[in-house]
N, C-alpha and C positions, 0 to 999 in steps of 0.2 A: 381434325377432330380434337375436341376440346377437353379437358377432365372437370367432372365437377365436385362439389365438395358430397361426401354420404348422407349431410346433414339434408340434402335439398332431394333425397334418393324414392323411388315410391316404397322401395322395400325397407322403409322406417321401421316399421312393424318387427320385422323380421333380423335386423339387421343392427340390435340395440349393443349384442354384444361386439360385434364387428368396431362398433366407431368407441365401443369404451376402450376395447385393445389399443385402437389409436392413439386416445389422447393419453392413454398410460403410458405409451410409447412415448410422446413427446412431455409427459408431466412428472410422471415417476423419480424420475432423474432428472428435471429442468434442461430437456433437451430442447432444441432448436435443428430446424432441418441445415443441413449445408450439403451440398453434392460436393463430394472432391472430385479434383480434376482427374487423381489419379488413381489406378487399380490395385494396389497390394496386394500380393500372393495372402498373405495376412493380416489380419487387423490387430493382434497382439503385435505383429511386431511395427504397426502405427502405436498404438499406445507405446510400446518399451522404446521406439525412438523419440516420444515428444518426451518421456520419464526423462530420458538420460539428457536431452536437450536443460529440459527443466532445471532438473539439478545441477549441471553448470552452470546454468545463470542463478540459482540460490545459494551456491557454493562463492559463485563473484562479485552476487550482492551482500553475503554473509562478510569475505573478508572488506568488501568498499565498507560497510556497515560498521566492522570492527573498530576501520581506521577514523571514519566518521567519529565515533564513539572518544576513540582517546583524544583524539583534536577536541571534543565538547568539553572533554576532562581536562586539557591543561589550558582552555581558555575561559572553565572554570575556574581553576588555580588561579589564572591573571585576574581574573575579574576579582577575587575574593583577597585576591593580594594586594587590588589596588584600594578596596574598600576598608582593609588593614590601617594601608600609610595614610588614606584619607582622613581615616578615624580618627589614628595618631597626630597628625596635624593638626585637625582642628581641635583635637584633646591639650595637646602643646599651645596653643595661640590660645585656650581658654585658662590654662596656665599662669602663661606668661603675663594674659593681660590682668589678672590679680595682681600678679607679683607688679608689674607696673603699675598699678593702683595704688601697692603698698608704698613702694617706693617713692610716689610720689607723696603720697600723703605723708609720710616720714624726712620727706626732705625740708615738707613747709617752715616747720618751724625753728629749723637751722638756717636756714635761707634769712630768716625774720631776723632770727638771733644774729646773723653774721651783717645784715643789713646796718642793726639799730647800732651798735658798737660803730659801727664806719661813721654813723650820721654822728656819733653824739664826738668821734674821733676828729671829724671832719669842724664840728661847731668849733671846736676848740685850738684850732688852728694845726692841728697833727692830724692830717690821715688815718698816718701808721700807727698814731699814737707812741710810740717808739720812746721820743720824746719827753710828754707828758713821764711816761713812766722812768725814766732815768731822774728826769727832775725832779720826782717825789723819792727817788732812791737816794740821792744824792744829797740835798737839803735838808733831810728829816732822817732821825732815826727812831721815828716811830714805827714799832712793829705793824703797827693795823696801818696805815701806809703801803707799807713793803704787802700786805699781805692782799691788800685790795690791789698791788700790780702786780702782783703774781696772780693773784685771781681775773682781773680782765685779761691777763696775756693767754691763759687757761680758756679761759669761754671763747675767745678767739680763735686759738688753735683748735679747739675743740670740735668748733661750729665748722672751719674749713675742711678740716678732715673728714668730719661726717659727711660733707658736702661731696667732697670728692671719693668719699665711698661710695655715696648712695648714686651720683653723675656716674660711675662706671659700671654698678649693679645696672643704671636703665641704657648704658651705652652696652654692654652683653646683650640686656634682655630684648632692645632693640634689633640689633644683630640675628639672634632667634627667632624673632620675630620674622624676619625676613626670610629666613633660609624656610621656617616652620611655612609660611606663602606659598615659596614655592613649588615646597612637597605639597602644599593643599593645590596648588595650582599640575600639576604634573597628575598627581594619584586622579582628580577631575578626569583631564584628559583621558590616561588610560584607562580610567573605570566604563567612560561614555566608549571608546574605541572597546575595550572585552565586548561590552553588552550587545553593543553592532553585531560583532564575531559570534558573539556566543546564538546571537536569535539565527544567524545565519547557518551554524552549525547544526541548533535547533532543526531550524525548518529541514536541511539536506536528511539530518538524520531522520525525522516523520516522515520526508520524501520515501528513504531509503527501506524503512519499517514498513510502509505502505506497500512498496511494491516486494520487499519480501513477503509477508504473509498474503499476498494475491497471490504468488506464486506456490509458497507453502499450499494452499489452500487448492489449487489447482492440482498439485501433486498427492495430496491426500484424496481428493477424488478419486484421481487414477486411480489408484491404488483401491479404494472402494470398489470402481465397479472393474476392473481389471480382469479378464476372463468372464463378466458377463456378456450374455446374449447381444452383438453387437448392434441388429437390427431396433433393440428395445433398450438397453440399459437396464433392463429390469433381472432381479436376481435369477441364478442360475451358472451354469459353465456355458461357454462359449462352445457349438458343435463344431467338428472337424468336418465340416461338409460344404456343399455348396448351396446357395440357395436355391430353392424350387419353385420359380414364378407359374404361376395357373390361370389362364384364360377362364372368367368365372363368365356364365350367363345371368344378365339380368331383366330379366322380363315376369310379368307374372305368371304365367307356365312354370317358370325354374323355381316360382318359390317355394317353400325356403332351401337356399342354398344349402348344401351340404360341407361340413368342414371345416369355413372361414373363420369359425369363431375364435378357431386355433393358429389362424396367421399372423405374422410376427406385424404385417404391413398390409393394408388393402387400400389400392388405387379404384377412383372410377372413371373409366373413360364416357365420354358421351359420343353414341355413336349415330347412325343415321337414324332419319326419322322422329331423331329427339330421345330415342331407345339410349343406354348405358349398356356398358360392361365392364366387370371387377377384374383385377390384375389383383390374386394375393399369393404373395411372398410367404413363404413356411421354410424357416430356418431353425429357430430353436426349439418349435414345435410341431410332430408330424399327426397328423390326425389319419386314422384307419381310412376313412374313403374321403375323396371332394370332387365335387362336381356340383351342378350338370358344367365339363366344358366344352366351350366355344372356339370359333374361328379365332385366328391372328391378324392383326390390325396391325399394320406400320407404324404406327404409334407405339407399341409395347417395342422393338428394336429399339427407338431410342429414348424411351421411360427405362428399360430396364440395362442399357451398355454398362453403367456403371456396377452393375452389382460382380463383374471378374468370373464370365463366363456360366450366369445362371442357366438351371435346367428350366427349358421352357416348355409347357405344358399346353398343348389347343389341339382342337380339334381337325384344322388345317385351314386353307387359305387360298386366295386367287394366285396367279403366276406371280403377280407385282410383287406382295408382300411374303409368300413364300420367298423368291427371289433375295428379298430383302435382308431376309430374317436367314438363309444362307449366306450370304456375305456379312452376318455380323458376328459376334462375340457371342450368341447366344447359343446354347447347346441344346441341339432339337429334340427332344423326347416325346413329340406329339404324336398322335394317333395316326398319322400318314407314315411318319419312322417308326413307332412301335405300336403298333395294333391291338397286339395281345395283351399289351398292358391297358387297356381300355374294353368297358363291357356298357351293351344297355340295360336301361333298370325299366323292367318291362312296367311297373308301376307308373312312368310317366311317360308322356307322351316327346315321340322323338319332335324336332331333334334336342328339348330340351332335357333330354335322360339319359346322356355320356356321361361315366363316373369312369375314376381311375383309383387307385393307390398308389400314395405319395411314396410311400416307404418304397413299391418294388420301381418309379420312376426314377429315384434316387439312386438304387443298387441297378438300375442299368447304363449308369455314364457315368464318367466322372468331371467334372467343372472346378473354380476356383473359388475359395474363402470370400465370401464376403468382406467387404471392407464396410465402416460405420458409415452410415448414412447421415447420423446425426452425432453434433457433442454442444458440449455443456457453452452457453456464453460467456 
């Protein structure tokens, strides 16, 4: 036997508020069904173990995050330290090469100067001139003589000197030049290696932000709906009871159902003939009467194992599914174990006018907490 969806149900009519509970149940809180495998005595204490799970791993991506953080911070330093010396260097080499510009332009015309005296030294058969000058020292004692070899030995000296001042200014600024290279050449390198580092540190830290605030974000839920209704997520406390599955009739005889409007969950089975029947769950909500109910179907045994020893509510059933429905997890409160807790409603016609009361179903056994049926994606 197959379930089908309420929307395809004949009791549309009837049945409007039944499938709005539904999708409140799955929308309210962006739930999604998931069957757990397993039964917890309690569903708080599934929530308070994923909490504490949670926060461990927010607590071990907080400190990975930290260390992330200062590793971006001191390969920001490098990067910003390489961009300093870079600075510097090409700041120096823009320097320098003025000052080499001066230099040279200031050597021209000592260079000229020290040139034309050699040439005109050289016509005269003296290089050095050396010569010339003794020979007008010595022959003549004419002042203006002596004072024109004092003055060519003067522009001579004068010229080489400046030459070999300004040849040792561009032999330094040469020098500079080179060293100022290779800090331009070095600061390059490390500035291009930070930025690698730094994008990479980048990206781990978004990585790591990322899955913090999923998990942030996860845990602030908790914490929202925490103690509600666990069938629904929807506001409210969480009851300390079990839930109370109800074998519903659906036929048109039984319409309209009594109760379901109040269920936390309503299943429908498609049963023979093409005929259905509702399976509804009432956990955070007990409504005063529900019915009309029905026979047990082998189906509701394993629709309903997961819910940790629900009260099961029907009117009763062939040997098979009796059978069944004793050998499982289910807790029998049906009208063949409790009698008196069930009355006909002489207004309808049998057998579609068994009605019960959830409330004294409930205070006749006891079963286990529900566990969530559903959580958030």
């Amino acid at each position: 036997m197959s379930r089908r969806c309420l929307r395809s149900s004949p009791l549309r009519p009837y049945c409007v508020g039944v499938r709005l509970r539904l999708l409140c149940a799955f929308f309210s809180v962006m739930l999604v069904a998931t069957t757990l495998g397993v039964s917890p005595s309690s569903a708080q204490d599934v929530v308070g173990d994923e909490v504490d799970k949670l926060e461990a791993e927010l607590a071990n991506i907080e400190s990975i995050l930290t260390n992330a953080e200062s590793q971006k911070a001191e390969i920001t330093a490098r990067r910003d330290d390489a961009m300093s010396r870079l600075t510097d260097a090409i700041h120096g080499l823009e320097l320098d090469a003025d000052r080499m510009a001066v230099l040279v332009s200031e050597r021209g015309p000592y260079a000229e100067q020290r040139t034309t005296v050699a040439i005109e030294s050289f016509m005269n058969g003296d290089p050095g001139g050396s010569a010339m000058i003794a020979e007008m020292r010595d022959l003549t004692s004419d002042d203006t003589l002596v004072r024109r070899a004092k003055l060519y030995s003067a522009v001579v000296d004068g010229a080489i000197n400046a030459l070999n001042r300004i040849d040792e200014g561009l032999r330094v600024t040469r020098a500079e030049v080179s060293t100022l290279q290779e800090n331009r050449d070095k600061a390059t390198a490390d500035l291009a290696n930070a930025r690698d580092d730094l994008k990479a540190a980048a990206s781990s830290v978004d990585e790591l932000t990322a899955q913090r605030d999923v998990i942030a974000d996860r845990l602030a839920w908790l914490e929202e709906v925490a103690g509600r209704p666990v069938l629904t997520g929807r506001e409210g406390t969480n009851p300390d009871r079990p839930v109370l599955a109800v074998k519903i009739d659906n036929v048109r005889a039984a319409w309209p159902q009594i109760g379901i409007n109040q269920a936390d969950i309503v299943f429908e089975e498609q049963v023979e003939g093409g005929l259905s029947r509702l399976v509804a769950l009432f956990h955070s909500r007990i409504p005063e009467t529900v019915g009309p109910v029905r026979s047990v179907r082998t189906t509701d045994v394993n629709l309903l194992a997961n819910l940790d020893e629900p009260l099961f509510s029907h009117s009763g059933g062939n040997d098979g599914t009796t059978s069944a429905l004793a050998a499982s997890s289910l807790v029998n409160v049906g009208h063949p174990a409790k009698p008196e807790l069930y009355y006909r409603d002489s207004g309808r016609s049998a057998p579609h006018n068994l009605l019960t009361s959830p409330a004294d179903l409930l205070n006749s056994a006891s079963g286990g907490r529900p566990p969530a049926l559903f959580s958030r994606p």
